[in-house]
MARVO-76191 format. One record per atom (N, C-alpha, C): residue in one letter; chain; atom name; x, y, z. Coordinates in steps of 0.02 Angstrom, whole numbers, plus 50000, padded with zeros to 5 digits. Example, Ala and Ser with C-alpha at 12.3 -4.5 7.8 and 13.67 -1.06 7.14 Angstrom:
2
{resn->a&chain->A&name->N&east->50660&north->49716&up->50390}
{resn->a&chain->A&name->CA&east->50615&north->49775&up->50390}
{resn->a&chain->A&name->C&east->50660&north->49835&up->50390}
{resn->s&chain->A&name->N&east->50642&north->49888&up->50354}
{resn->s&chain->A&name->CA&east->50684&north->49947&up->50357}
{resn->s&chain->A&name->C&east->50645&north->50002&up->50394}
//
This chain:
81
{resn->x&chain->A&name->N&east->51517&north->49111&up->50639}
{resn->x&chain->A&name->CA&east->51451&north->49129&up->50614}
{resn->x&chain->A&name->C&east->51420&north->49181&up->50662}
{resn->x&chain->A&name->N&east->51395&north->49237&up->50634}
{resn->x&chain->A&name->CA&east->51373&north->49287&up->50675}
{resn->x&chain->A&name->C&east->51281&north->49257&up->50684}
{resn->x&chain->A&name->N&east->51270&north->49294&up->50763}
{resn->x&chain->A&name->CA&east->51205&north->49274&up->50779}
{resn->x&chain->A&name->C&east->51156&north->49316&up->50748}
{resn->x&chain->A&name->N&east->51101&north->49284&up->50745}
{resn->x&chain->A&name->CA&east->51045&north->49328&up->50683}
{resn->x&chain->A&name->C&east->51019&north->49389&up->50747}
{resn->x&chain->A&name->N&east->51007&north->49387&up->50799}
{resn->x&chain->A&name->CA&east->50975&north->49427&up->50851}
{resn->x&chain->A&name->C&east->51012&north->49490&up->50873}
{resn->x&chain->A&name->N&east->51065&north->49495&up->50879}
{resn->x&chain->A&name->CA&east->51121&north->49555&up->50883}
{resn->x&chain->A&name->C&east->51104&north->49606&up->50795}
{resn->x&chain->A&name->N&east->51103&north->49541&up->50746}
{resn->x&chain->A&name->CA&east->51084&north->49574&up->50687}
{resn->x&chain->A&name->C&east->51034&north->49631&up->50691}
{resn->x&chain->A&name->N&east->50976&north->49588&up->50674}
{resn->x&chain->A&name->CA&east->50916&north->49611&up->50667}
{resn->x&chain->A&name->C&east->50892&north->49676&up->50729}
{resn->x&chain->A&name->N&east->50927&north->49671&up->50807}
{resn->x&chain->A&name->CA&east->50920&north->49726&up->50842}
{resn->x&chain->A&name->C&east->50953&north->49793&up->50825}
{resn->x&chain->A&name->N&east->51018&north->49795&up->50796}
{resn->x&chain->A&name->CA&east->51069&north->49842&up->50758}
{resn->x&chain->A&name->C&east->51029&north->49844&up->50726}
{resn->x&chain->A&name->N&east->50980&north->49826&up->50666}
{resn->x&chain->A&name->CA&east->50947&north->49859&up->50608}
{resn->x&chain->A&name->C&east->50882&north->49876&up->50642}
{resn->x&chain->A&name->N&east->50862&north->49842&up->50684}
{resn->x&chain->A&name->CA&east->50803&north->49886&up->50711}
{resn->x&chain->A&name->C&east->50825&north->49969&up->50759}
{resn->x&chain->A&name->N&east->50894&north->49949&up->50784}
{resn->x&chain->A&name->CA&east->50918&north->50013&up->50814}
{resn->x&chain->A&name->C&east->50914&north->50072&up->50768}
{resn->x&chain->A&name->N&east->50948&north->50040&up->50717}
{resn->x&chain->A&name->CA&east->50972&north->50089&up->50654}
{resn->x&chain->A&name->C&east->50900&north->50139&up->50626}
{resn->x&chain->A&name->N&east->50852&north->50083&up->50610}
{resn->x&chain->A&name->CA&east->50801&north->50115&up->50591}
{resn->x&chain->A&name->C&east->50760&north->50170&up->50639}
{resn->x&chain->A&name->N&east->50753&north->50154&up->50690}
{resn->x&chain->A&name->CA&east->50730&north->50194&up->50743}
{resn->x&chain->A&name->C&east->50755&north->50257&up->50751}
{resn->x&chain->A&name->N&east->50828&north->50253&up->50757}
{resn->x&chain->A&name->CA&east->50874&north->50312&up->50754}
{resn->x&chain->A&name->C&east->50867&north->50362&up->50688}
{resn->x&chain->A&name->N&east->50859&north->50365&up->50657}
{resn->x&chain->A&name->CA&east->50868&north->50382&up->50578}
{resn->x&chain->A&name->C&east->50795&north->50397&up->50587}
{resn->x&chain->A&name->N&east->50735&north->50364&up->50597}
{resn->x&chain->A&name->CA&east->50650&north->50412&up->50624}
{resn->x&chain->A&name->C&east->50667&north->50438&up->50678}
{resn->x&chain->A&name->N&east->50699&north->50450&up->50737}
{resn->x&chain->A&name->CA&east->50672&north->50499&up->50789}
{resn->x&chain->A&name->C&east->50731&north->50541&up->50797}
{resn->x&chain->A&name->N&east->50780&north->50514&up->50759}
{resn->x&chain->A&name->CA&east->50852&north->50573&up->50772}
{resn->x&chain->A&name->C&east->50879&north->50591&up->50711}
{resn->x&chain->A&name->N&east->50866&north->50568&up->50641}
{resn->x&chain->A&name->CA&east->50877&north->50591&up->50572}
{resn->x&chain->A&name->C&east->50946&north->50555&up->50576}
{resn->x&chain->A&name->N&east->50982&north->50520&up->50608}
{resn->x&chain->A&name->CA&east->51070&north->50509&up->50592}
{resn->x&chain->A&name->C&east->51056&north->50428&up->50625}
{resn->x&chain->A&name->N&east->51114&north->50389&up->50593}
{resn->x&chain->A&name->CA&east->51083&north->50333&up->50621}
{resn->x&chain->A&name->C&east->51172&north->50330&up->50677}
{resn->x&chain->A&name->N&east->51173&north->50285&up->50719}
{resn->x&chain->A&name->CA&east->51202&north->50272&up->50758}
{resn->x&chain->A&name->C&east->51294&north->50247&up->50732}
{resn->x&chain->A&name->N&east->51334&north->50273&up->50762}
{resn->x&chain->A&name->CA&east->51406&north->50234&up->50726}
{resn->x&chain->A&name->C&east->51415&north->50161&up->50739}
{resn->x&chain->A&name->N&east->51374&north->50136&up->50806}
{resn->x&chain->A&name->CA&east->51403&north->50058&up->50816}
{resn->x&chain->A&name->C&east->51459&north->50042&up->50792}
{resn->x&chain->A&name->N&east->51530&north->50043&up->50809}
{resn->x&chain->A&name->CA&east->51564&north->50021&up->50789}
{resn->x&chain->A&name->C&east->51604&north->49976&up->50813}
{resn->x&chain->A&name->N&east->51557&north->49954&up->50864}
{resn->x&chain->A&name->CA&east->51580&north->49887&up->50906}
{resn->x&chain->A&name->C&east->51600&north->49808&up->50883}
{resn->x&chain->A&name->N&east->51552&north->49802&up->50833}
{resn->x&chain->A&name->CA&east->51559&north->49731&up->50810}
{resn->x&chain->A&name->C&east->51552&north->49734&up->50733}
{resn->x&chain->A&name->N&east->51622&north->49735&up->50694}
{resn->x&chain->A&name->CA&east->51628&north->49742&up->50619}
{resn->x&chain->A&name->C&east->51556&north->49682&up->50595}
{resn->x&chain->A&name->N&east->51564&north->49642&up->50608}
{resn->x&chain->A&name->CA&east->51509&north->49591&up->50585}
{resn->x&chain->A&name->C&east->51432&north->49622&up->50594}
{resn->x&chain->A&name->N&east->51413&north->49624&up->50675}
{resn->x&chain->A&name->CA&east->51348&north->49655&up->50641}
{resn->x&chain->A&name->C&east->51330&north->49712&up->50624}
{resn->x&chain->A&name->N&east->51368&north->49769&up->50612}
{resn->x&chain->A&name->CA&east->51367&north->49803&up->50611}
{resn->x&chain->A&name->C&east->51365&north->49798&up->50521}
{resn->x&chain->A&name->N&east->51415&north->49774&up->50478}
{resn->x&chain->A&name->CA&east->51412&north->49748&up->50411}
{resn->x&chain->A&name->C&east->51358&north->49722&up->50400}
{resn->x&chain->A&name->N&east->51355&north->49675&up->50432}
{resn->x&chain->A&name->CA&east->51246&north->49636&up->50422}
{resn->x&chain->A&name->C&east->51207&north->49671&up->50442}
{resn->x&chain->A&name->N&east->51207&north->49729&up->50467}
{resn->x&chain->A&name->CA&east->51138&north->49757&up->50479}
{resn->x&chain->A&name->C&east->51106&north->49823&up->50440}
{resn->x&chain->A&name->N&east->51156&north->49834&up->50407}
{resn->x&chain->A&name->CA&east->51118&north->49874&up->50346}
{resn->x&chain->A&name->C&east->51097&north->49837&up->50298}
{resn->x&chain->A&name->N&east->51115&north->49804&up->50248}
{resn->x&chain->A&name->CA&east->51073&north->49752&up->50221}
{resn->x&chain->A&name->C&east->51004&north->49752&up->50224}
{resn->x&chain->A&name->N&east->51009&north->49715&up->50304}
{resn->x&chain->A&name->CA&east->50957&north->49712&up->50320}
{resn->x&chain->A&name->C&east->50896&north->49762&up->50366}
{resn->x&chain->A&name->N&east->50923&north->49810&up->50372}
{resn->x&chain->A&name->CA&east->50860&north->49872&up->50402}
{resn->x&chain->A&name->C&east->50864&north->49891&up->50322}
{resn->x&chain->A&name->N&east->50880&north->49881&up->50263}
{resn->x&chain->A&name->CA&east->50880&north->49938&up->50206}
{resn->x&chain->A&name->C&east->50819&north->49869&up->50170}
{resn->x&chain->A&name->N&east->50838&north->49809&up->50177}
{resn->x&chain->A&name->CA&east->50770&north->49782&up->50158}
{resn->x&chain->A&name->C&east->50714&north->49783&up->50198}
{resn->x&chain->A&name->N&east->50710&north->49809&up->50268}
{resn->x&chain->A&name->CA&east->50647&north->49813&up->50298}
{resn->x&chain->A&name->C&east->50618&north->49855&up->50288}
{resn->x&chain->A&name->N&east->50643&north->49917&up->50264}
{resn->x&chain->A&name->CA&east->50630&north->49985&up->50225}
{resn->x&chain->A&name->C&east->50596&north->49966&up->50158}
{resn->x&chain->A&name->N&east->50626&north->49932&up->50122}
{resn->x&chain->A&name->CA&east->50586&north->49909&up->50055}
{resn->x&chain->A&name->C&east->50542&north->49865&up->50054}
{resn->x&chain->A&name->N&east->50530&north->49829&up->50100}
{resn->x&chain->A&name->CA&east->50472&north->49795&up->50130}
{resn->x&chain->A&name->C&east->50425&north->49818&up->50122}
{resn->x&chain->A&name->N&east->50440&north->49870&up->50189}
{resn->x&chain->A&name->CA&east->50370&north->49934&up->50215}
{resn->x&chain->A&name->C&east->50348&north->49966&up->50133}
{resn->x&chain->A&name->N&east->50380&north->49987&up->50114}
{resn->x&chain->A&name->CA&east->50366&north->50021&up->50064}
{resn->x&chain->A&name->C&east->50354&north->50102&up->50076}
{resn->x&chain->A&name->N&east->50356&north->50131&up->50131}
{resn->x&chain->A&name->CA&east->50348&north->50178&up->50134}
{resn->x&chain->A&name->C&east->50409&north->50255&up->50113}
{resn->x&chain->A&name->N&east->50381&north->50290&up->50085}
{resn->x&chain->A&name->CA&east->50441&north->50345&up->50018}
{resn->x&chain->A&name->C&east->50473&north->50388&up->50104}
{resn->x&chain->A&name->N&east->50435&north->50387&up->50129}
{resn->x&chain->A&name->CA&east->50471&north->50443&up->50191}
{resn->x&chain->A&name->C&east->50513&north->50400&up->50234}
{resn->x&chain->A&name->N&east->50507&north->50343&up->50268}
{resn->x&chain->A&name->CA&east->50545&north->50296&up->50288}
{resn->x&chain->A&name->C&east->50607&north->50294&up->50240}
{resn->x&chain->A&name->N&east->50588&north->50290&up->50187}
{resn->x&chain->A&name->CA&east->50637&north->50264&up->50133}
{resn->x&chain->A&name->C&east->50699&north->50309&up->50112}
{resn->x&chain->A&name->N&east->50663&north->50380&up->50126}
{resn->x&chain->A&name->CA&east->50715&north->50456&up->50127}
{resn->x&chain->A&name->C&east->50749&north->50467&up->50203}
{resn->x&chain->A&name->N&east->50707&north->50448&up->50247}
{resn->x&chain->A&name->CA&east->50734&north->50462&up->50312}
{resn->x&chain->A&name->C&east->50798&north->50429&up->50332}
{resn->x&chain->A&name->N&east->50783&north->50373&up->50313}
{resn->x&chain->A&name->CA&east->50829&north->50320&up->50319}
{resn->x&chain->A&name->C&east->50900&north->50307&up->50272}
{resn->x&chain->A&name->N&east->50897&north->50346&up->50211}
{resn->x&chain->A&name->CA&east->50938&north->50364&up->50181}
{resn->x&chain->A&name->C&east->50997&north->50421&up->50202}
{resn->x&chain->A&name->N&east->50941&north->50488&up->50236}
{resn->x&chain->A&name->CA&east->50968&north->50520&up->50239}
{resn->x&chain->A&name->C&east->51013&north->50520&up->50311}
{resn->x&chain->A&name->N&east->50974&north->50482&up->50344}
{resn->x&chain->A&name->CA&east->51010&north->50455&up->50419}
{resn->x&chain->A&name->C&east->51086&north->50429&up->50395}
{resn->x&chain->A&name->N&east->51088&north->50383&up->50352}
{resn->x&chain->A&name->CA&east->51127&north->50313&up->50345}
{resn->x&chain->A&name->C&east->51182&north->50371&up->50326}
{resn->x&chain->A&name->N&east->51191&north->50417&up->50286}
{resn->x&chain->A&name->CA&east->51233&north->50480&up->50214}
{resn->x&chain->A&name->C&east->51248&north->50521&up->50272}
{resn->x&chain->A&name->N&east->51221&north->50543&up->50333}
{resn->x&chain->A&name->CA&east->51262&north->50579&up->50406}
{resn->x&chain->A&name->C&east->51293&north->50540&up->50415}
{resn->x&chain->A&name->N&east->51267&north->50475&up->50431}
{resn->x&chain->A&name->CA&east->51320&north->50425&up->50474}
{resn->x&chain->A&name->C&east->51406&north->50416&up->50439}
{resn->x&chain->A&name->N&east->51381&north->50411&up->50378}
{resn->x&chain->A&name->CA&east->51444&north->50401&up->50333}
{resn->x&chain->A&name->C&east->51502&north->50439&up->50339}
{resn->x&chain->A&name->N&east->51457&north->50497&up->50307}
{resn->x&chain->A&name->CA&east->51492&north->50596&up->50337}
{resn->x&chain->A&name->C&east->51534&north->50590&up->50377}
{resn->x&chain->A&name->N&east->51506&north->50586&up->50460}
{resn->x&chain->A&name->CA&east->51547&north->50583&up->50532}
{resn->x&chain->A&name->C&east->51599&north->50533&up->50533}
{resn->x&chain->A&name->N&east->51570&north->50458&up->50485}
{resn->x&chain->A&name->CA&east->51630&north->50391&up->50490}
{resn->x&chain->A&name->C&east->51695&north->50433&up->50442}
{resn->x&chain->A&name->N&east->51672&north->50477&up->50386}
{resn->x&chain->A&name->CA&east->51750&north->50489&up->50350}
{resn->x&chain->A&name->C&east->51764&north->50548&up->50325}
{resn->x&chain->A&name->N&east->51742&north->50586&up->50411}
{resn->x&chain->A&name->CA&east->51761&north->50658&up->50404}
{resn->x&chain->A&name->C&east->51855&north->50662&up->50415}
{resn->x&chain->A&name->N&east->51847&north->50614&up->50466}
{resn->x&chain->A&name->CA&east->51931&north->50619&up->50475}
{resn->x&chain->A&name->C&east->51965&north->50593&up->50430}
{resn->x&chain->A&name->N&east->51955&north->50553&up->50375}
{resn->x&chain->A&name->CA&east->52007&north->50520&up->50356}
{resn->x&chain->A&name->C&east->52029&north->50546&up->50314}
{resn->x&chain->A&name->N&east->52116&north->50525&up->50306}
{resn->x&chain->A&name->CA&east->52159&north->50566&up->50255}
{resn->x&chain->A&name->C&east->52110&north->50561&up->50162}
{resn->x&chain->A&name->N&east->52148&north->50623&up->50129}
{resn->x&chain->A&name->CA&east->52105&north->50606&up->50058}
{resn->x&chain->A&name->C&east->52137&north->50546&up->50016}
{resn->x&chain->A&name->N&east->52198&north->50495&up->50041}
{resn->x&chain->A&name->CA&east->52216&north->50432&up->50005}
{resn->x&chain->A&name->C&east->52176&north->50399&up->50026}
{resn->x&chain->A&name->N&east->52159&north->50388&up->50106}
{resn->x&chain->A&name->CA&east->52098&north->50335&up->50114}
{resn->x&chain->A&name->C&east->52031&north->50350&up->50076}
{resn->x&chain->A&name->N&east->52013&north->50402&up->50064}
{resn->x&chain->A&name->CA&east->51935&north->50416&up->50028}
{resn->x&chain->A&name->C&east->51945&north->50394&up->49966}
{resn->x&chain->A&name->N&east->52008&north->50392&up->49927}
{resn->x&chain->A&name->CA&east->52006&north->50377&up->49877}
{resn->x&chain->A&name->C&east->51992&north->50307&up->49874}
{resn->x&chain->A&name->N&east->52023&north->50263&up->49915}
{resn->x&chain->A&name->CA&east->52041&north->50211&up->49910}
{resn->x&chain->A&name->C&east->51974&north->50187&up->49932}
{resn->x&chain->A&name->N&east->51939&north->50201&up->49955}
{resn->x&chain->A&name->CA&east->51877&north->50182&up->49994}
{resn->x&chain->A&name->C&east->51825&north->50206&up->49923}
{resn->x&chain->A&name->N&east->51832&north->50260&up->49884}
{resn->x&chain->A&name->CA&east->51786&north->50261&up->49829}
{resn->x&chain->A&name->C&east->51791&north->50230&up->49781}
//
């Protein structure tokens, strides 16, 4: 069982990053929270309710992605789409 506090700091990281740096962070330390913490910074976003949070944070999350599968061969993208 993964701990809720590693969570919730990764999605508070995430969000922070994505407002003061537009890209959110790769963390790719811990498959688990790293898997749980979008979820959950993408519902603290819909919480807030706010449309610029809501784009920022999108557009942070769509770099991050970019950089995770710039390298990979085009069978993995497939396989991954």
């Amino acid at each position: 069982m993964v701990e809720k506090r590693p969570v919730l700091e990764r999605s508070r990281e995430r969000l922070i990053k994505a407002l003061e740096e537009g890209v959110a962070p790769l963390g790719l330390d811990d498959f688990e929270v790293e898997f749980l913490s979008f979820p959950v910074a993408r519902l603290i976003v819909e919480v807030i309710g706010d449309p610029f949070l809501r784009h920022r944070f999108a557009v942070a999350e769509a770099k991050r992605a970019q950089r995770l599968f710039k390298d990979e061969d085009e069978e993995t993208l497939i396989d991954i789409a």
